[in-house]
PADO-112549 format. One record per residue: z negated, x negated, y negated of N, C-alpha, C in turn; residue in three letters. Coordinates in steps of 0.001 Angstrom, whole numbers, plus 500000, padded with zeros to 6 digits. Layout:
REM PADO-112549
ZXYZXYZXYala;...
//
This chain:
REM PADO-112549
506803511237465757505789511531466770504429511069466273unk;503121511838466605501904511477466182501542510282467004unk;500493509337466768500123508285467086499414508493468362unk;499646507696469633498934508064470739497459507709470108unk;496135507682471523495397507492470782495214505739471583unk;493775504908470971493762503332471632493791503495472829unk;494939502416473803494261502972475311492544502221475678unk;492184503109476435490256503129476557490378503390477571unk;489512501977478445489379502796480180487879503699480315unk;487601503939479044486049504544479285486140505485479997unk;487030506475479572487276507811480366487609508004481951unk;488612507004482116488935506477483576487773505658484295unk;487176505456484154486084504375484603484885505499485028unk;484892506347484468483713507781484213484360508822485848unk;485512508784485339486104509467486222486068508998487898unk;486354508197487685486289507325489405484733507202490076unk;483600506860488875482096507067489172481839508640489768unk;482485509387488768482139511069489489482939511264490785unk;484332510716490637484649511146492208484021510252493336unk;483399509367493187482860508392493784481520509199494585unk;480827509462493666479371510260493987479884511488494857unk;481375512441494526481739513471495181481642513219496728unk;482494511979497119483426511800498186483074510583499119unk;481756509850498613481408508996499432479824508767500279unk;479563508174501158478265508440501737478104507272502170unk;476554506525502740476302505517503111477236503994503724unk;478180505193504200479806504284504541480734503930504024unk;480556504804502788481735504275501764482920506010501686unk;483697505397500995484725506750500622484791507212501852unk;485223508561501983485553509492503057486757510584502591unk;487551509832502218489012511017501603489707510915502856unk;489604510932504239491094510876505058491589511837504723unk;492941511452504500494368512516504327494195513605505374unk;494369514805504819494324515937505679492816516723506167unk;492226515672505101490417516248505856489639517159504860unk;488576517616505453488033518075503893487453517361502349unk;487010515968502890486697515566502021487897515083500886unk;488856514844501804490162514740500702490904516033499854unk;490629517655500793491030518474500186489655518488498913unk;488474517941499013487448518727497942487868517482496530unk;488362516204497003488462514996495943490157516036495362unk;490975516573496245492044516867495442491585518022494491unk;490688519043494725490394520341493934489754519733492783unk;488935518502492967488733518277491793489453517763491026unk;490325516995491748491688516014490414492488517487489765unk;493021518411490356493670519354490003492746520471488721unk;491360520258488983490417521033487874490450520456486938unk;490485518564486952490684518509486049491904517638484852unk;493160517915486042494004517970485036494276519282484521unk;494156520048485048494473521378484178493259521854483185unk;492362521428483054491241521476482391491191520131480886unk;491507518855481575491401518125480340493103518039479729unk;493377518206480294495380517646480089496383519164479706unk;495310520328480234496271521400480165497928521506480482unk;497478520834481652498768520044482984499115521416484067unk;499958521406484406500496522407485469500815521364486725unk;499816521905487663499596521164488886500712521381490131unk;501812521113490613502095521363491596502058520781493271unk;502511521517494055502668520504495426503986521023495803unk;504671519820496544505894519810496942505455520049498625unk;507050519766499295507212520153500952506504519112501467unk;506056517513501236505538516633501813503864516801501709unk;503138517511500771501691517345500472501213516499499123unk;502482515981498108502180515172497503502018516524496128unk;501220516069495608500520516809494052501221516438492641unk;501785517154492198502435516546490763501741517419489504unk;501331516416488547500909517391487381501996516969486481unk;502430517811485811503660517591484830503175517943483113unk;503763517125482263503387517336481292504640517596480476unk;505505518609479985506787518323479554507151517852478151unk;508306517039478655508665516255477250509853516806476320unk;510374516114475531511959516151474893512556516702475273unk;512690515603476414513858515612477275513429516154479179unk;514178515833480027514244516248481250513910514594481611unk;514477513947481200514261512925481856512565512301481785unk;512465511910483218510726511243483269510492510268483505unk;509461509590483599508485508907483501507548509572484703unk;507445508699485568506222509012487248505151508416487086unk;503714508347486862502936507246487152502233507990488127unk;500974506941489117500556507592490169500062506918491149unk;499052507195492290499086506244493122498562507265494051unk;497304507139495139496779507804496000495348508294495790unk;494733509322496647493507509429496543493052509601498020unk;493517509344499175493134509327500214492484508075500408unk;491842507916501245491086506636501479491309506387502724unk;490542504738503564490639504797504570489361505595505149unk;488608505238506429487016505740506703486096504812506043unk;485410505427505277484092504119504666485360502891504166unk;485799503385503043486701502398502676485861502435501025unk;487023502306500089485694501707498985486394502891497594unk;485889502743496289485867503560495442486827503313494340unk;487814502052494604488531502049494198490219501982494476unk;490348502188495519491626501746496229492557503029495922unk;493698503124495442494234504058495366493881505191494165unk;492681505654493960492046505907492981492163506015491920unk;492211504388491714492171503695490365493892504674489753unk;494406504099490430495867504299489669496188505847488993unk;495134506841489890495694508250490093495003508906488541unk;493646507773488668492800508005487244493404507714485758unk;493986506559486596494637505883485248495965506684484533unk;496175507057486035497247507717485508497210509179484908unk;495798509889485082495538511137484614494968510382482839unk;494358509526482644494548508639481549495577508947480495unk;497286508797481037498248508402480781498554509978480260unk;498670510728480936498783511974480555497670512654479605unk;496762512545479459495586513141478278495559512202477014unk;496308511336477090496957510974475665497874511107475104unk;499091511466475791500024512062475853499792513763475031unk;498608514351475694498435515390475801497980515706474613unk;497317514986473646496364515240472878497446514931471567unk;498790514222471812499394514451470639499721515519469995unk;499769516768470643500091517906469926501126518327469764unk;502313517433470278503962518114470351504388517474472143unk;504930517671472331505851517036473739505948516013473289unk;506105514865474590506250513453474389507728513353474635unk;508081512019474098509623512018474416510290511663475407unk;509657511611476583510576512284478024509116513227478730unk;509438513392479503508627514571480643508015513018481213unk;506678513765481801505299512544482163505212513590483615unk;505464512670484637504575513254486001503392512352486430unk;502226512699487053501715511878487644501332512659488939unk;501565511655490043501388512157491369500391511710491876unk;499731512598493221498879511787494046499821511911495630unk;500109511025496041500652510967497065499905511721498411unk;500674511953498846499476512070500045499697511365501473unk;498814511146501772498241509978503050499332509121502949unk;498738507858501871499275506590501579498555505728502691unk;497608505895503213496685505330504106497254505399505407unk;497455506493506120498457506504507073496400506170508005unk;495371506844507438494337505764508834494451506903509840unk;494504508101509386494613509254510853495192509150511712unk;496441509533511633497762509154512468498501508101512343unk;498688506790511436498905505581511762500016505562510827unk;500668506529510585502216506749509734501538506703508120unk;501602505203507861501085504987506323501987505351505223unk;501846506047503963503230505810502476503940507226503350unk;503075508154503625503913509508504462504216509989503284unk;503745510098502224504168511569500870505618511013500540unk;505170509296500098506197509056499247507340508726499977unk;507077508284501583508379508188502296509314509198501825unk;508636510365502290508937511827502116509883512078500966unk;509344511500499650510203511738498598511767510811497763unk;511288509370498995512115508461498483513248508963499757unk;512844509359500516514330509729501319514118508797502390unk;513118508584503206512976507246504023512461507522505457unk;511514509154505102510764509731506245511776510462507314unk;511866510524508113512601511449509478511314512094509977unk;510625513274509721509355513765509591509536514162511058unk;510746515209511315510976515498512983510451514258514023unk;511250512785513872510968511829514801510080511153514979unk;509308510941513951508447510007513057507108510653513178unk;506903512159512604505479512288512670505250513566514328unk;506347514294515039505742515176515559505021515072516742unk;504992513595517168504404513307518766502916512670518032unk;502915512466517242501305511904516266500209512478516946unk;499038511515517191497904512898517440496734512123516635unk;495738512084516528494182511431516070493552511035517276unk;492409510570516730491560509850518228491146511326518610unk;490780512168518122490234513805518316491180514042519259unk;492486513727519343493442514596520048494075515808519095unk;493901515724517934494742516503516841496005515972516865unk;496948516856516982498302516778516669498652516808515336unk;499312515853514874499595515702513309500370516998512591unk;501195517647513052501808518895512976500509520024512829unk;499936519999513839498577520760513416497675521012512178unk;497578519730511802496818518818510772497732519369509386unk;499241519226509705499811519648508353499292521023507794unk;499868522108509206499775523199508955498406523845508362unk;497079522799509106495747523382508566496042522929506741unk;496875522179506315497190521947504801498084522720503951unk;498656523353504668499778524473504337500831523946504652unk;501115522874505036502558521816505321503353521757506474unk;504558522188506346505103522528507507506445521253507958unk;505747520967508981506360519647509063508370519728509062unk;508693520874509560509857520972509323510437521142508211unk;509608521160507070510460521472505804510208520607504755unk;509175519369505420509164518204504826509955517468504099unk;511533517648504733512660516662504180512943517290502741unk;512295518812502541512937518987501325512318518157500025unk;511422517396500366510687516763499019511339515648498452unk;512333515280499326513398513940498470513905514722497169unk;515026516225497892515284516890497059515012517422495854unk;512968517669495834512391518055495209512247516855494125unk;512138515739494739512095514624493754513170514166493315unk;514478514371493429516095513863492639515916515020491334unk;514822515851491828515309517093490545514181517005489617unk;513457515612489586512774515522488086513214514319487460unk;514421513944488033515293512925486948514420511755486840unk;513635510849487423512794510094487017513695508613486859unk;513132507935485609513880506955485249512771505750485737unk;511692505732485520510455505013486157509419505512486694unk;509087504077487500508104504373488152506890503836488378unk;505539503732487587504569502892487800503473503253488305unk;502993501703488813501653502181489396500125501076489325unk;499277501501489072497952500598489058497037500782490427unk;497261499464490901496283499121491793495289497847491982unk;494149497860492682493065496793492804494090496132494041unk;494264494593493632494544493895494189494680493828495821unk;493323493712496289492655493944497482492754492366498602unk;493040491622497739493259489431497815492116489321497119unk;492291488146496979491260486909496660492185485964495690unk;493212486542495227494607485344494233494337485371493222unk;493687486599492392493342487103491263492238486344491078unk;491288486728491608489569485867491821489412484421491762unk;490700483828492677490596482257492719490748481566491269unk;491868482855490683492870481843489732492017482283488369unk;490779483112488631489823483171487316490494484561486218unk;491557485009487424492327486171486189491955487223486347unk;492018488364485514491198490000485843492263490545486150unk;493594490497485446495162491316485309496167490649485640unk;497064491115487038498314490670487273499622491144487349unk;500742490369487228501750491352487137502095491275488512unk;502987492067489487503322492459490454505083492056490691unk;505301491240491505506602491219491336507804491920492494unk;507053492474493344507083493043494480505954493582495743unk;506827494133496451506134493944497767506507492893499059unk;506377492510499555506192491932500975507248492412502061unk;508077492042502021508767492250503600508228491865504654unk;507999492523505691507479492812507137508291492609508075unk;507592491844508654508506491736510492506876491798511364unk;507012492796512212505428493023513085506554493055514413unk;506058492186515286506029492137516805505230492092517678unk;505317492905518987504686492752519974505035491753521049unk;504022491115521373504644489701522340503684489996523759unk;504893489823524939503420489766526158504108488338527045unk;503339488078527064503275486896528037502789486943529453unk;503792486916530376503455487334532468503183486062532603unk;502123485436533318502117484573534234501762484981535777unk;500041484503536104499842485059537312498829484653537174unk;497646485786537761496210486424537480495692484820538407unk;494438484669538571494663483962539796492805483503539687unk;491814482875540714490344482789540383489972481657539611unk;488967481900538824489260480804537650488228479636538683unk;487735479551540037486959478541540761487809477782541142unk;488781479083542300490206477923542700491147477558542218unk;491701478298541333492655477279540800492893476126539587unk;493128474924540605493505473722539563493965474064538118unk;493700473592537312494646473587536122495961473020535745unk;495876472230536458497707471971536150498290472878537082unk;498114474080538260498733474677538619498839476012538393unk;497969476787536797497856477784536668498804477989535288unk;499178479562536027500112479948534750499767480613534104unk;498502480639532810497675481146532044498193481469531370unk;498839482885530955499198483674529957498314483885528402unk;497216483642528583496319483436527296496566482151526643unk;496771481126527515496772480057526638497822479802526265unk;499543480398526304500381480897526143500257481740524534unk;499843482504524925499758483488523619498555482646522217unk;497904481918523261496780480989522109497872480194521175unk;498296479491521883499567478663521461500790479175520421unk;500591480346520813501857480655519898501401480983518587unk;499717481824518802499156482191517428499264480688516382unk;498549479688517183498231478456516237499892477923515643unk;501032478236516349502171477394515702502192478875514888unk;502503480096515119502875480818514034501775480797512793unk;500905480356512920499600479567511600500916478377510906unk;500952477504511533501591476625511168502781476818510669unk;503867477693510798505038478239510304505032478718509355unk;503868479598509137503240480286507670503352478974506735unk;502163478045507122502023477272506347503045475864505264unk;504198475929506745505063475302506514505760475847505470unk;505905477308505645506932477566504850506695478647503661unk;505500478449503502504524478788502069505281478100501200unk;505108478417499525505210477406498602503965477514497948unk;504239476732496839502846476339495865502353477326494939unk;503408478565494723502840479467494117502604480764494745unk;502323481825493694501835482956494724502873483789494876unk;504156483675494154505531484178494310505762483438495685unk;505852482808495995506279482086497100505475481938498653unk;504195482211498398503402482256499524503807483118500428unk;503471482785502011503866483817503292502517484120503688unk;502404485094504760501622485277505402501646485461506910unk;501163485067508010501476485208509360500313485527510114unk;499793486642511140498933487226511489498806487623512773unk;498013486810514015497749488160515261496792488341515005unk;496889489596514795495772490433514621495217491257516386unk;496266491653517210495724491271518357496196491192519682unk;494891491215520381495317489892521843494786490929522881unk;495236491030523818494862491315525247495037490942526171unk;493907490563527131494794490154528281494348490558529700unk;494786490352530617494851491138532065494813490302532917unk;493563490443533659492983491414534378491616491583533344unk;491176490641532339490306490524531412488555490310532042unk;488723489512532878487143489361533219486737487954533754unk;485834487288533803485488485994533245485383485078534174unk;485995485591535515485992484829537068487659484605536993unk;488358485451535650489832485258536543490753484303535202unk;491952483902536064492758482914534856493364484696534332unk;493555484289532951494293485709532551496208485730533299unk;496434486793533791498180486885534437499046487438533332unk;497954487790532321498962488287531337498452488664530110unk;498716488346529307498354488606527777499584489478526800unk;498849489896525793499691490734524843499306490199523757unk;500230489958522590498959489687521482500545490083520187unk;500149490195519054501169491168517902501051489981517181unk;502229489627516227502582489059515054503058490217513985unk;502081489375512680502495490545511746502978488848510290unk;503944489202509957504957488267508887505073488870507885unk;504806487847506865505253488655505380505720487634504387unk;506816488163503531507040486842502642507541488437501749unk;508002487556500652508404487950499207510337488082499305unk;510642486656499989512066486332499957512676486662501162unk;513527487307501461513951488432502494514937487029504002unk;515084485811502769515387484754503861514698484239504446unk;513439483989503661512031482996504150511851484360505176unk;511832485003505143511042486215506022511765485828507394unk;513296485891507261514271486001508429514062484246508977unk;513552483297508703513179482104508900511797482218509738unk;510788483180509443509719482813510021510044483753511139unk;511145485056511457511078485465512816511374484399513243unk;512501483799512965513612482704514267512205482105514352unk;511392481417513784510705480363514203509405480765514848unk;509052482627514545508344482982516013509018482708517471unk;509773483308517473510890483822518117510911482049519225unk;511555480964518726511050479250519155509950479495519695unk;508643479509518791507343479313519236506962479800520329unk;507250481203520510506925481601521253507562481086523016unk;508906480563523197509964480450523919509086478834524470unk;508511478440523301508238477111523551506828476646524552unk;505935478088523565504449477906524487504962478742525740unk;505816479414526270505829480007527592506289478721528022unk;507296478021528396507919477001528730506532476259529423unk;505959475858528145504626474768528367503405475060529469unk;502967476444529415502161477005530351502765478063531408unk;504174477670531650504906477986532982504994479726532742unk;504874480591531975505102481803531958506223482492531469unk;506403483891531195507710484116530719506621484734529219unk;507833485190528874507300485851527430508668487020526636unk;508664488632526423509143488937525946508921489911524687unk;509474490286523604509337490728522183509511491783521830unk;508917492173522013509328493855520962509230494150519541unk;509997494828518732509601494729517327509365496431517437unk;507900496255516421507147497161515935507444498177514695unk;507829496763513519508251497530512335509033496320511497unk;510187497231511036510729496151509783511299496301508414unk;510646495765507587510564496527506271510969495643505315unk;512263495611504513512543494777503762511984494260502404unk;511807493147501545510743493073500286511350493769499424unk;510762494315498720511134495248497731510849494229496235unk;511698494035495514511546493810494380511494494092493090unk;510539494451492299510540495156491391511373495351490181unk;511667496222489421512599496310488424512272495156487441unk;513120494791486982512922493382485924512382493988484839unk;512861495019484261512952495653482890511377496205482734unk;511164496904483774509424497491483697508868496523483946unk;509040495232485085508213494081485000507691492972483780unk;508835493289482922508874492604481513507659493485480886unk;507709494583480735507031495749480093505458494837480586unk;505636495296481818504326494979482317503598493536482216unk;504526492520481847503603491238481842503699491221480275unk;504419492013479012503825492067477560502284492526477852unk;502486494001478390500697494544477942499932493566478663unk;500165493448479982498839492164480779498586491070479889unk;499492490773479039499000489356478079498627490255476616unk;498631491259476372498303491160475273497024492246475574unk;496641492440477044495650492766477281494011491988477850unk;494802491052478453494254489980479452494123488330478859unk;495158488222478088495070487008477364496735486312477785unk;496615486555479433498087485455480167498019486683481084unk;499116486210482053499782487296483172501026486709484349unk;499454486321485124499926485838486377501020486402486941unk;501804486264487715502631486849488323502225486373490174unk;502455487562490566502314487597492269502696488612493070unk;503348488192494204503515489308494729502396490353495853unk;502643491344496033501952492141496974501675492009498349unk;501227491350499304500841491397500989501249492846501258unk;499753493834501088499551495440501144501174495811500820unk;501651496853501599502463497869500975501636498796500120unk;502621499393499332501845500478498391503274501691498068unk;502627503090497818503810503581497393504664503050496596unk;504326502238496048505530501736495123506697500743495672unk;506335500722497044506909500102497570508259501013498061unk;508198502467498067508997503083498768509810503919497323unk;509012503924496078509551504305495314511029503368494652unk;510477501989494772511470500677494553512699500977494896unk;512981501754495998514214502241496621515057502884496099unk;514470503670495044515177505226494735514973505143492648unk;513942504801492191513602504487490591513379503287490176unk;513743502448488982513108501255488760511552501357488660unk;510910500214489127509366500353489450508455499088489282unk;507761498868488844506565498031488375504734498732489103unk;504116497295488935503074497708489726502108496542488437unk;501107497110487930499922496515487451498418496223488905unk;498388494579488703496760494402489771496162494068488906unk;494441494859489618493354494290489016492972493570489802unk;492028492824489504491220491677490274490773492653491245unk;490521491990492284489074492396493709488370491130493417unk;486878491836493289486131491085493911484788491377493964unk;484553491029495811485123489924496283486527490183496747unk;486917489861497231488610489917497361489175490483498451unk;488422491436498984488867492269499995488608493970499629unk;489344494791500529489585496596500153489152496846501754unk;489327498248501280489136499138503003487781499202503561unk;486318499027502730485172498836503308484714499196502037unk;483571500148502089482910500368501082481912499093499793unk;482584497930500230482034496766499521483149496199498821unk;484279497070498644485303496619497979485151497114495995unk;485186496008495287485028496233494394485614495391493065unk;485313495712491762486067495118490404485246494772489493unk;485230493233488885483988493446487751484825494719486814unk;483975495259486100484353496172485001485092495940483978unk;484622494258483525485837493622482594487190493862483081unk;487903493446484462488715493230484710489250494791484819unk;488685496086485041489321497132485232489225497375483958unk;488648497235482701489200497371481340490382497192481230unk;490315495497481626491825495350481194492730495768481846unk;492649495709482986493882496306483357494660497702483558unk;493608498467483251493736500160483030494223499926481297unk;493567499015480331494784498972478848496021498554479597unk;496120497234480319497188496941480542498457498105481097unk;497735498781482071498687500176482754498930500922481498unk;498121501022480840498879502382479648499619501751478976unk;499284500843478231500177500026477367501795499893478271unk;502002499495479426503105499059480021503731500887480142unk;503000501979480118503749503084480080504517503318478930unk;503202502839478210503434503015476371505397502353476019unk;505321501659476745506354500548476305507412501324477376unk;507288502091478522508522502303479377508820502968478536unk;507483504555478798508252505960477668509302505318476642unk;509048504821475782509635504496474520510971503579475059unk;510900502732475969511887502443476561513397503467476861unk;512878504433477414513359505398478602513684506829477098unk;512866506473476367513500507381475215514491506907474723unk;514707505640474418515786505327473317517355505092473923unk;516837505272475476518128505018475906519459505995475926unk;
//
């Protein structure tokens, strides 16, 4: 086989600036899934893989985009990530990977014979999930995970668009969605990688540009409401009111504390615990609140630590009703087990990060990402770049340039090493 060529994020780095200028305005990116600005960012990814890569572009039953490059063999190699954005979200989220991964293929391309397995790279579609709320819809779709009938057809937008609507203005017909698992068992894929911007502050703290990924995050999200009784905040005493807010206050600060407890010292080991939010009823500033609502969102790496911090919502919560005389009951929202990445591509991936980066942190993921749903179905690895500052989803989300050097060598290099992997086997 001819020599690939050095991996160079010059080209990728060029690329993300032009779609950048395409697709964004005073607010930041504007790709929502299903909109125009995401159909005009896809016409251009598709011009120009078939233009620089001399790639054959397809779309499957879910909306997701595959350019194929064929190899040897049948068997592939996936790289890929998203190009939808959130609203006024930023210029690299999702992006990055889809670039990198059109990268991956125009070196490939430029050898002059077939590579030795078949190269797909996908763009998922609406990994964001910000329209209709149903985030990782393409790749659900393809890992076999989506029930598109139950799942997406009662959907609407703040517009009052029906998500079914929304497909069809895409050509996508929500009933024939399920065939894209199918569509995806029939390109044999042996891996699966993906490059994304961090979108933490772990990378930034610890002074590193490139990390390896050792998973995703298992999820437990609940809804909690707490009844007491409404009552005037002049007359009634305080030891005789059954304040449902301070109930739900209570439970946020111990589920802080549960996190913390049961964190460890590294970033493999760290949890996360979150209300993100609170309501309460009758909500106005003469009355004790009668009732509050407020959500827990949980995340750990280790699928026991995870099942440790429900039970010990689950207490907390039992404990602050008790204390401020109310009841309190739970609903669960969503539950998503940690996905752990393939050892074999993770190895891959922390050679190139060190022999790109210097060393190669290891951490796991908060964010879900498609690769989270691919984990299910192909072995799978995930390359991070630094954020910083250390947040995504706002058009101020961003990467020094050093650090997306390296870690766009690091992503090719770790392909460099599957392909050849995935050939010799």
């Amino acid at each position: 086989m001819s020599l690939l060529a050095p991996a160079s994020s010059k080209r990728v780095l060029s690329d993300l600036r032009e779609l950048r200028k395409l697709t964004e305005d005073a607010r930041g990116a504007q790709r929502v899934a299903w909109g125009p600005a995401w159909r005009k960012a896809r016409d251009w990814f598709v011009k120009k893989a078939e233009k620089e890569a001399g790639l054959k572009v397809t779309r499957d039953s879910a909306g997701n985009l595959w350019a194929t490059l064929p190899g040897k063999t049948k068997t592939s190699v996936i790289v890929g990530s998203h190009l939808d954005s959130v609203p006024g979200g930023g210029w690299l989220d999702g992006c990055l990977g889809v670039m990198a991964g059109l990268e991956v293929m125009r070196r490939y391309a430029a050898l002059g014979e077939p590579p030795p397995v078949t190269l797909h790279l996908v763009d998922w579609a609406d990994e964001e999930g910000a329209r209709f709320g149903r985030s990782l819809m393409g790749s659900a779709a393809s890992a076999g995970t989506l029930n598109a009938k139950a799942e997406l057809s009662h959907l609407t937008d703040r517009a009052g668009v029906k998500l079914p609507d929304a497909l069809n203005e895409n050509g996508i017909r929500l009933d024939q969605m399920k065939k894209a698992h199918r569509e995806f068992l029939a390109l044999r894929a042996a891996a699966y990688l993906e490059l994304h911007i961090e979108q933490g502050p772990v990378l930034e703290s610890m002074k590193k540009d490139v990390g390896v990924v050792l998973g995703t995050m298992g999820v437990e999200r609940h809804q909690l409401r707490f009844s007491g009784q409404a009552a005037h905040s002049g007359a009634a005493p305080l030891h005789l009111r059954q304040d449902a807010f301070l109930a739900a206050a209570a439970f946020a600060i111990a589920c802080r504390e549960l996190g913390v407890a049961l964190s460890g010292k590294t970033p493999r080991t760290r949890v996360v615990a979150t209300c993100g939010v609170v309501k309460v009823e009758p909500n106005f500033v003469t009355a004790v609140p009668g009732a509050a609502e407020i959500s827990i969102d949980m995340r750990a790496l280790d699928a026991r630590v995870l099942a440790k911090m429900l039970a010990g919502a689950k207490r907390a919560a039992a404990i602050a009703a008790r204390k401020y005389r109310v009841s309190v009951s739970m609903s669960p929202l969503i539950t998503i087990t940690p996905r752990i990445f393939d050892p074999t591509l993770t190895g891959f991936v922390k050679q190139s990060v060190k022999a790109a980066a210097g060393s190669a942190p290891e951490l796991p993921s908060g964010p879900l990402h498609d690769a989270s749903e691919m984990a299910g179905v192909v072995p799978t690895a995930m390359v991070f770049a630094q954020s910083s500052p250390g947040i995504s989803h706002t058009r101020i989300e961003n990467s020094p340039e050093p650090a997306l050097d390296r870690a766009i060598r690091a992503f090719l290099g770790a392909v460099d090493r599957t392909v050849q992997h995935v050939a010799q086997r």
